[in-house]
N, C-alpha and C positions, 0 to 999 in steps of 0.2 A: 415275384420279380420287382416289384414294385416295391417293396421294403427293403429289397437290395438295393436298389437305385438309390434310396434317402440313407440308406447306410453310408454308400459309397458317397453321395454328397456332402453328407457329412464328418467324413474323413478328410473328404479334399478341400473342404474349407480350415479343417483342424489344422491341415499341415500346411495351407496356404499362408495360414497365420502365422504361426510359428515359420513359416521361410521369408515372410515379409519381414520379421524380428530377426531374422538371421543373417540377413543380408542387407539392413537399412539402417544408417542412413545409403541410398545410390544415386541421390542428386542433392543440391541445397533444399534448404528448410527455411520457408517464411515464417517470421515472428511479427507478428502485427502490434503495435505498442499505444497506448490511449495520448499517449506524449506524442509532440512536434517534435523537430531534431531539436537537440538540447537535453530535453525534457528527464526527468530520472530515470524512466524505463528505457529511454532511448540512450543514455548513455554507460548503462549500465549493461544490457543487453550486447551492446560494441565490445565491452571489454572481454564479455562472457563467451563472446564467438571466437574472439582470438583464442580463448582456453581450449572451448568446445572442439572447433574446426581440429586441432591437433586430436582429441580423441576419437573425433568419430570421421575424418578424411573427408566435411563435406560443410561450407560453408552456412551460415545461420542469415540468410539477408530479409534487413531488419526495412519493417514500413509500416511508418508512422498513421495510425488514424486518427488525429485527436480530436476532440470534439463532442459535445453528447455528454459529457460526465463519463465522458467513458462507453459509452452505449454502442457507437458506431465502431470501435473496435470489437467491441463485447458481440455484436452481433455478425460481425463477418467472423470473425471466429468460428461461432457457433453455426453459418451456414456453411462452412470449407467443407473440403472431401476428408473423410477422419480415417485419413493414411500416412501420418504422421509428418507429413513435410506441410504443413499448413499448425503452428500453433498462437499461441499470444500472452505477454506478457499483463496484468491485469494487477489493479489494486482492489485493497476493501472494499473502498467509496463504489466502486460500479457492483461488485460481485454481492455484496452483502446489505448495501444500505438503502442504492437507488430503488431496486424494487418497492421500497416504504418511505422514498420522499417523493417519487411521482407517481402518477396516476397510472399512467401505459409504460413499458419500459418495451425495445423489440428487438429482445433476446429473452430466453429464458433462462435464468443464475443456475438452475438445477442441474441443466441438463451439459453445461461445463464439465469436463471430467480435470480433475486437479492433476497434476503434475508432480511438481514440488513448492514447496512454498519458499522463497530465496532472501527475505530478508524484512527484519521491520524497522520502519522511518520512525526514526528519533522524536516526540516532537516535544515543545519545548514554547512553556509561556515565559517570554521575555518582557524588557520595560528601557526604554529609553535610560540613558544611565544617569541624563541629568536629573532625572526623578528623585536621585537618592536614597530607592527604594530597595532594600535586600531581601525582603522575603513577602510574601501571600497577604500574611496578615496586615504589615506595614501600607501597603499596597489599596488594601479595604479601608484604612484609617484614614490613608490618604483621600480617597474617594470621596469618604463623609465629610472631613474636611473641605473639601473644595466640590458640593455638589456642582453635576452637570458639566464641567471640564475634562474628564476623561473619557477616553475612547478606546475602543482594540479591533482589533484584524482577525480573522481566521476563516480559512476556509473549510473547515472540520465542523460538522454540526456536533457528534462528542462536547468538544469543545465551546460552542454554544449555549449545548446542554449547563457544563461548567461554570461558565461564567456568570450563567442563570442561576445555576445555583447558590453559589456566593452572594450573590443579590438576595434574595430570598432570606438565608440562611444568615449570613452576618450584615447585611443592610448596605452591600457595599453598592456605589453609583455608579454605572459606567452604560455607557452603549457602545452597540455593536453595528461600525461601518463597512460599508461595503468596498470593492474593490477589485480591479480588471485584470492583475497579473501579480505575481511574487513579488519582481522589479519595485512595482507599485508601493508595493504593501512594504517593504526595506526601505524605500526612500522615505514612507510618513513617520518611521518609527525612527530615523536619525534624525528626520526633519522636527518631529516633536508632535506635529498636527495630529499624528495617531501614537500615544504615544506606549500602548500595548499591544502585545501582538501573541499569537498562538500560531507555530511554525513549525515544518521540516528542518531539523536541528544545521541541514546542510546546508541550507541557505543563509543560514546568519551566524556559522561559526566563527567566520573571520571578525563579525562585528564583535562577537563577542569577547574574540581572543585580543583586539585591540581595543577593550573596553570600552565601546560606545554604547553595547546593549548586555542590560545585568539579566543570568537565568533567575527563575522563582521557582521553576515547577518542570519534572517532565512528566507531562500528561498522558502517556497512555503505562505507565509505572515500569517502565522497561527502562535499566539501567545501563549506563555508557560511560568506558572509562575516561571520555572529553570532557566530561563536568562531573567528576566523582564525589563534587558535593554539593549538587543539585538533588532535594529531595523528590522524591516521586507525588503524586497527588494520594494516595492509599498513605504514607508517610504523613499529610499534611490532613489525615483523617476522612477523606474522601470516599464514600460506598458508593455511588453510581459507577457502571461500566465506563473504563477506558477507552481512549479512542482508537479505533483497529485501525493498521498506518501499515501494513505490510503490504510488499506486489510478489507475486507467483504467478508459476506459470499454467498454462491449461491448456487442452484441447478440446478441439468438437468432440459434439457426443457420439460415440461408436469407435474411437479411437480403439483398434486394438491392447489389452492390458499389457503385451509383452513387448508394445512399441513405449509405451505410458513407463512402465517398467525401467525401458533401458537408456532414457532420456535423463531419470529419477537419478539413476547411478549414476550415469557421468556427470550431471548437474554438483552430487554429492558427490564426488571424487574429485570437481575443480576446487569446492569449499574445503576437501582434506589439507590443499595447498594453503599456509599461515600465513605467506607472504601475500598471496591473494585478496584473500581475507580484512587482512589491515590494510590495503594498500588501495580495495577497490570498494570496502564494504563501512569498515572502522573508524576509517578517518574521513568518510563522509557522513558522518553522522547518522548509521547504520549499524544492526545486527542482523548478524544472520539468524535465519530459522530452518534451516534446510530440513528437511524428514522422508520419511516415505508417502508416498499418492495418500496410504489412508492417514498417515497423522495430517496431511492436508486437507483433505476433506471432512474432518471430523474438524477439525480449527474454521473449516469455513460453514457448519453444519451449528457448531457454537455459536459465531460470531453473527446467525442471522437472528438466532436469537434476543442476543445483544444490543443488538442494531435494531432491532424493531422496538425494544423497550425505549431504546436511546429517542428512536425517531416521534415515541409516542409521547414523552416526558419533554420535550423539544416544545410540542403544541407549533410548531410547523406542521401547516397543511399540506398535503401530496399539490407539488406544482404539476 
């Protein structure tokens, strides 16, 4: 009798499963985002619901946790109920890298189940234009030339990694200032005070396109047809890992695979749309990466790897 009972319960959980997949979305779906409003996840997500809502009859409402590096969204996340109306939008920086710049993180990156992964961030070392500098190497010349007068931005340890490198490597002089927002970091590099920068290509495209700031480089070697002759850093002979700049989606852990499953497809079904695509992805200084749950999690199974070499070649201490 007793092996009949775990039989039968475990049939009614088989088909529980598959009816919760069958008939869900039946209410809204939170997305929790590591951005304030504004923010990329958080504007990008808005546009994603207007697609979504049409496919799946049930609105995506979107709440902001920012803060933590990410952590405080990363971890409500990861405590929701994993019944598919509770997910979150997430970048590298928290998913892949924080576990190896701080000491406690409180969430665990593992136990996230990927989604899909929906696009990677442009980024892009720029230079004040009064510099007169067009490429890397002019840029390094310049430095020696004028020790102890240059300076750059970034909020990308990758790119830290980088610019360490070049130091090292071709003797070039600069230091790396700090910095409280984007806003911030745009106004020192028109201003001149800062007068390099390592960025979200979407934040400085207008600068760039009304030449006030020249590209050199895009750093994580992912190409965009907005600067089609900006060479990549792997171009400019570069072998350390690139900087991982994509956001995807994910759910708690337990999430049913056939809820994970059917989020996947419609996600991939709004990217079949071209118009989409360019209009929400392209001409923000974006690529898409869309795939299925495992080419997601094998991208992010990679990239901890990368990140931890990144984090240890940095010689940044876990804060």
């Amino acid at each position: 009798m007793k092996r009949i009972l775990t039989a039968a319960a475990l049939l009614a959980a088989l088909f529980s499963t598959h009816a919760s997949a069958d008939d869900y979305p039946n209410r809204p779906i939170r997305v929790f985002t590591t951005s304030s409003a504004g923010g990329i996840s958080d504007i990008f997500m808005r546009v994603l619901n207007d697609a979504m809502q049409k496919r799946l009859g049930q609105p995506l409402i979107i709440e902001n946790k920012p803060g933590g590096a990410g952590n405080i969204a990363a971890r409500a996340c990861q405590d929701a109920p994993p019944d598919g109306y509770t997910i979150c939008i997430i970048n590298a920086d928290t998913v892949i890298y924080n576990q190896f710049m701080f000491k406690t993180i409180p969430f665990e990156p593992e136990k996230l189940v990927p989604i899909v992964n929906l696009f990677h961030l442009i980024q892009v070392m720029v230079v004040n234009s009064n510099l007169n500098v067009k490429a890397v190497d002019q840029l390094v010349a310049l430095s020696k030339a004028k020790p102890g007068t240059l300076n750059y931005l970034t909020a990308a340890i990758p790119c830290v990694v980088y610019m360490d490198y070049l130091k090292k490597e071709k003797g070039a002089d600069w230091v790396r200032v700090p910095f409280r927002g984007g806003g911030e970091a745009v106004t020192a590099i028109l201003s001149g005070t800062t007068p390099i920068g390592l960025f979200g290509l979407g934040n400085i495209i207008a600068q760039i396109k009304a030449g006030k700031m020249t590209p050199l480089a895009l750093v994580n070697n992912i190409r965009t047809p907005l600067l089609p002759d900006t060479p990549t850093l792997a171009d400019l002979g570069y072998k350390g890992a690139p900087s991982e700049t994509w956001y995807g989606l994910f759910a708690p852990p337990g999430t049913p695979k056939p809820i994970v499953d059917k989020l996947n497809a419609e996600v991939r079904r709004v990217f079949e749309d071209k118009d989409f695509v360019e209009k929400y992805v392209i001409i923000r200084g974006q690529v898409p990466a869309v795939g299925t749950p495992e080419d997601f999690a094998k991208t992010v199974a990679e990239g901890r790897i990368g990140a931890k070499a990144v984090v240890a070649a940095s010689g940044l201490p876990p804060q």
